[in-house]
C-alpha positions in Angstrom: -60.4 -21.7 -37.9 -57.9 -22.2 -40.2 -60.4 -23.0 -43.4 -62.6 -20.2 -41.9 -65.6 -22.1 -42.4 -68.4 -23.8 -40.6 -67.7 -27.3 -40.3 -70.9 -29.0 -39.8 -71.4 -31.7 -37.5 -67.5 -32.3 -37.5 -65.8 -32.9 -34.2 -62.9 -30.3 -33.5 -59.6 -30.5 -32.2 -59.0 -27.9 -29.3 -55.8 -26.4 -29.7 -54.0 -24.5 -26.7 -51.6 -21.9 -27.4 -50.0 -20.1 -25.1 -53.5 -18.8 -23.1 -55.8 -18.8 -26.0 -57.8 -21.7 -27.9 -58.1 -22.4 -31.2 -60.1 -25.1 -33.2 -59.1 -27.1 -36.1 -60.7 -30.1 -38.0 -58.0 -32.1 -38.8 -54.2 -33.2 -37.9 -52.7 -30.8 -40.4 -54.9 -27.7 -39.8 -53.6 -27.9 -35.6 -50.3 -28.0 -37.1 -51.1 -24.6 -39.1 -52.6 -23.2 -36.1 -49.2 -24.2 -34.1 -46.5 -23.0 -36.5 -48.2 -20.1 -38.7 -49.4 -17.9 -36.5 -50.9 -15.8 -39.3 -54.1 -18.3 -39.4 -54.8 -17.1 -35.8 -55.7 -14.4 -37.2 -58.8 -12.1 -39.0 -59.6 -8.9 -40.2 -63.2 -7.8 -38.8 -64.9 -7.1 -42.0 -66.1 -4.0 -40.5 -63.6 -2.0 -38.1 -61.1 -3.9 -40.8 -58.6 -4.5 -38.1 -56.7 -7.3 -37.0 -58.0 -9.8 -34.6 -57.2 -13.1 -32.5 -59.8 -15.7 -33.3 -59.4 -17.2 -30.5 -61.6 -14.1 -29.1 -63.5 -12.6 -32.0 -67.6 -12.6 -31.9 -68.0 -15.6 -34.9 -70.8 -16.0 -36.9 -71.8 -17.4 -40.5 -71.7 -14.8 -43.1 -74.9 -13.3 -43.1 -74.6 -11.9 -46.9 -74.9 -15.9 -48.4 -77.5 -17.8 -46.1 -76.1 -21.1 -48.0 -72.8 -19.5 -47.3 -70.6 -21.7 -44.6 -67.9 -19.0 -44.6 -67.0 -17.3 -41.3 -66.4 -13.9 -40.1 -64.8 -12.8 -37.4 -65.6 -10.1 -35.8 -64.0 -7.7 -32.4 -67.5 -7.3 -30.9 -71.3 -8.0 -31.4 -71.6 -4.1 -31.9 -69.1 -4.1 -34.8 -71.2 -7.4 -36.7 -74.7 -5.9 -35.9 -73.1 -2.6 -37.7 -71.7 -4.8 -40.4 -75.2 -6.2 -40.9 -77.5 -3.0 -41.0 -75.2 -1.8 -43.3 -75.3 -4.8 -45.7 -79.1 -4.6 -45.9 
């Protein structure tokens, strides 16, 4: 979560804060996760406000289909309107 990227095949580290979790692929990225709280957090690419990615719909970005980037998104309604209007 903090890379924002799809980490194949990697194992991840769950990381508890307060009641969420978050995920991170190494020592120093739960570290980010625990002490910079701005990682925690995306802007949904449509609605372009701020969410927790401990609850955001997540999926690869559709507009690169070698792409490993993630979005993060408040709902599957706001990434299906995403992707009809990318096409």
């Amino acid at each position: 979560m903090v890379n924002n990227a799809y980490m194949h095949g990697m194992k991840m580290i769950a990381v508890k804060i307060d009641t969420e979790t978050y995920y991170a692929c190494c020592d120093g990225c739960v570290q980010q996760l625990k002490t910079n709280t701005e990682v925690r957090y995306a802007t949904d690419p449509y609605s372009l406000r701020k969410v927790d990615k401990a609850n955001a719909y997540i999926v690869l970005d559709p507009s690169d289909s070698n792409s490993t980037k993630i979005l993060y998104f408040e709902n599957e309604d706001n990434f299906l309107n995403y992707n009809e209007k990318k096409k």
